[in-house]
C-alpha positions as CSV (number, residue, x, y, z in Angstrom):
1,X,0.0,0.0,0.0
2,X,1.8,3.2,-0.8
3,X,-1.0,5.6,1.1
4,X,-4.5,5.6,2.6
5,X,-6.5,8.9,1.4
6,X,-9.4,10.6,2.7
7,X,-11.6,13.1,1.4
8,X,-12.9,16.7,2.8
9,X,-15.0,19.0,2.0
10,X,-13.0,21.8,2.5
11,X,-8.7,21.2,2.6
12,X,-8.1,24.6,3.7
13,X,-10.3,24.1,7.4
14,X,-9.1,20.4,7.3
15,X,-5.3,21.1,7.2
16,X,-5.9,24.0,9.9
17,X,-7.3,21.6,12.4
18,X,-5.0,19.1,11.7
19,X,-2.0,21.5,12.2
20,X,-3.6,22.8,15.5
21,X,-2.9,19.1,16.5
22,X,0.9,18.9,15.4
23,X,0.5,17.5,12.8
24,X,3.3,18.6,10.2
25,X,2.7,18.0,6.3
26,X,5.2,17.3,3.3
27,X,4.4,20.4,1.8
28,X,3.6,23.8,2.4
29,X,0.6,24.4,0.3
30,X,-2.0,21.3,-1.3
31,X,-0.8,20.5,-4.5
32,X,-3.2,20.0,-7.8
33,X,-4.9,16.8,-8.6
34,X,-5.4,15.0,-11.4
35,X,-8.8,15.7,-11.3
36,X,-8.5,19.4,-10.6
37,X,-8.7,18.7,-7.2
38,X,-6.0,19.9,-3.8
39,X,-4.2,17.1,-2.1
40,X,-1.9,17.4,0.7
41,X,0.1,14.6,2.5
42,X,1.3,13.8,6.0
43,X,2.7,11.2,8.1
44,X,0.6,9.0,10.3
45,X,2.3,7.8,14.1
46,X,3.7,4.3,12.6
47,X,4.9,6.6,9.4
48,X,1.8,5.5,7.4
49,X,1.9,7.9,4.5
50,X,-2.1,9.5,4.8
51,X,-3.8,12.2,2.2
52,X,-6.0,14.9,2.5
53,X,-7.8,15.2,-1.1
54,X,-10.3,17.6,-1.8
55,X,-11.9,16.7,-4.9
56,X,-13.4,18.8,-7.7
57,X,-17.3,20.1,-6.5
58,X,-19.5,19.8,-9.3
């Protein structure tokens, strides 16, 4: 498994909560998605790669 992913509605709130509980992310900013979507990734506690995706609203 290279990553588990989970979707949110909105990245920007998700990766300010997140960050309010330590968590640190491999980049600054979400990057694009194939889709047109933001994705940002982090580290779980056993160095389990996770994602953030917010996909494209239609």
């Amino acid at each position: 498994m290279n990553h588990l992913a989970f979707t949110v509605e909105d990245i920007a709130l998700a990766i300010h909560h997140f960050k309010q509980k330590g968590i640190h992310f491999t980049s600054g900013e979400p990057k694009p998605t194939l889709e047109g979507g933001r994705m940002i990734l982090f580290y779980g506690p056993d160095r389990e790669l996770l994602q953030l995706v917010d996909r494209v609203k239609s």
